[in-house]
N, C-alpha and C positions, 0 to 999 in steps of 0.2 A: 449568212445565217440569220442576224440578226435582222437584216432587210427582209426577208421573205417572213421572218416575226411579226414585224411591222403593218407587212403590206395585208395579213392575213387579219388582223386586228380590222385596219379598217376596210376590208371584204366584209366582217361579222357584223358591222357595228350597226348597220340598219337591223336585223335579226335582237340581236341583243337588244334594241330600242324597244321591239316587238315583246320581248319579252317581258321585257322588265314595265309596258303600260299593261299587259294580260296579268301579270304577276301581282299588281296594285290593284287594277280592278277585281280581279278574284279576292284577294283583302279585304279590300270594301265589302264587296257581295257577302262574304264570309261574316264580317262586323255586322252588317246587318239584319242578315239574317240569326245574328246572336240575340240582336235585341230583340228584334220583331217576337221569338221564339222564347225570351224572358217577360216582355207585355203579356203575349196570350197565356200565360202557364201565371204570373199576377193577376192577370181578371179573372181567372179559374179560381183560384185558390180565395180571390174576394168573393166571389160569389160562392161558395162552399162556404165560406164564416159567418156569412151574413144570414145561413140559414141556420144557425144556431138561435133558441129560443132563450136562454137563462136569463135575459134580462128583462124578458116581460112576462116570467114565470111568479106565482106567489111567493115561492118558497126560496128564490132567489134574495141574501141578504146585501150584496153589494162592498161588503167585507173582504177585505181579500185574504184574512185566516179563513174564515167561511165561507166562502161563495154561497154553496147550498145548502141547506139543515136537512134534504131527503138526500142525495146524491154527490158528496163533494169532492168525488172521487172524480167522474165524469164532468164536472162543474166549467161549463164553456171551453169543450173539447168539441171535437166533432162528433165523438161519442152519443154526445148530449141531443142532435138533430131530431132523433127518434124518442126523445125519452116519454117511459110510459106515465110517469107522474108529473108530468107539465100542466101545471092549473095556471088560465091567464088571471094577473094580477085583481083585474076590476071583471069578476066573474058575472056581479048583478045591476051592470050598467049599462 
């Protein structure tokens, strides 16, 4: 009983090897593609902040009780991308 336990173990054992380098690689592939999939969704979200204007707005005070004196509600949100009162700081230069 226990011999034919034995001999069946190592029948499987090339199999089981099989599995277990598919089962790592799959791992990996999975790990990687977590990261690669956290980089792209970080250079998205950089480039969506970076198109916020409030710092080279006039009425931007750099305060951080106040950010804005028209807007401080929306004040460097994304909100703020479109906003209709954005005057550039050095308007006559």
């Amino acid at each position: 009983m226990f011999q034919f336990a034995i001999d069946a173990v190592g029948v499987f054992k090339p199999v089981l090897l099989q599995l277990r380098f598919v089962g790592a690689c799959s791992l990996l592939v999975l790990c990687g593609w977590s990261l690669a999939s956290f980089a792209i969704d970080a250079v998205a979200r950089g480039k969506k902040m970076h198109q916020i204007p409030c710092t080279k707005c006039r009425f931007f005070t750099g305060d951080y009780r106040l950010k804005c004196t028209v807007n401080p509600n929306i004040a460097n949100s994304e909100q703020a991308i479109d906003c209709s009162d954005f005057q550039p700081k050095h308007l006559y230069e």
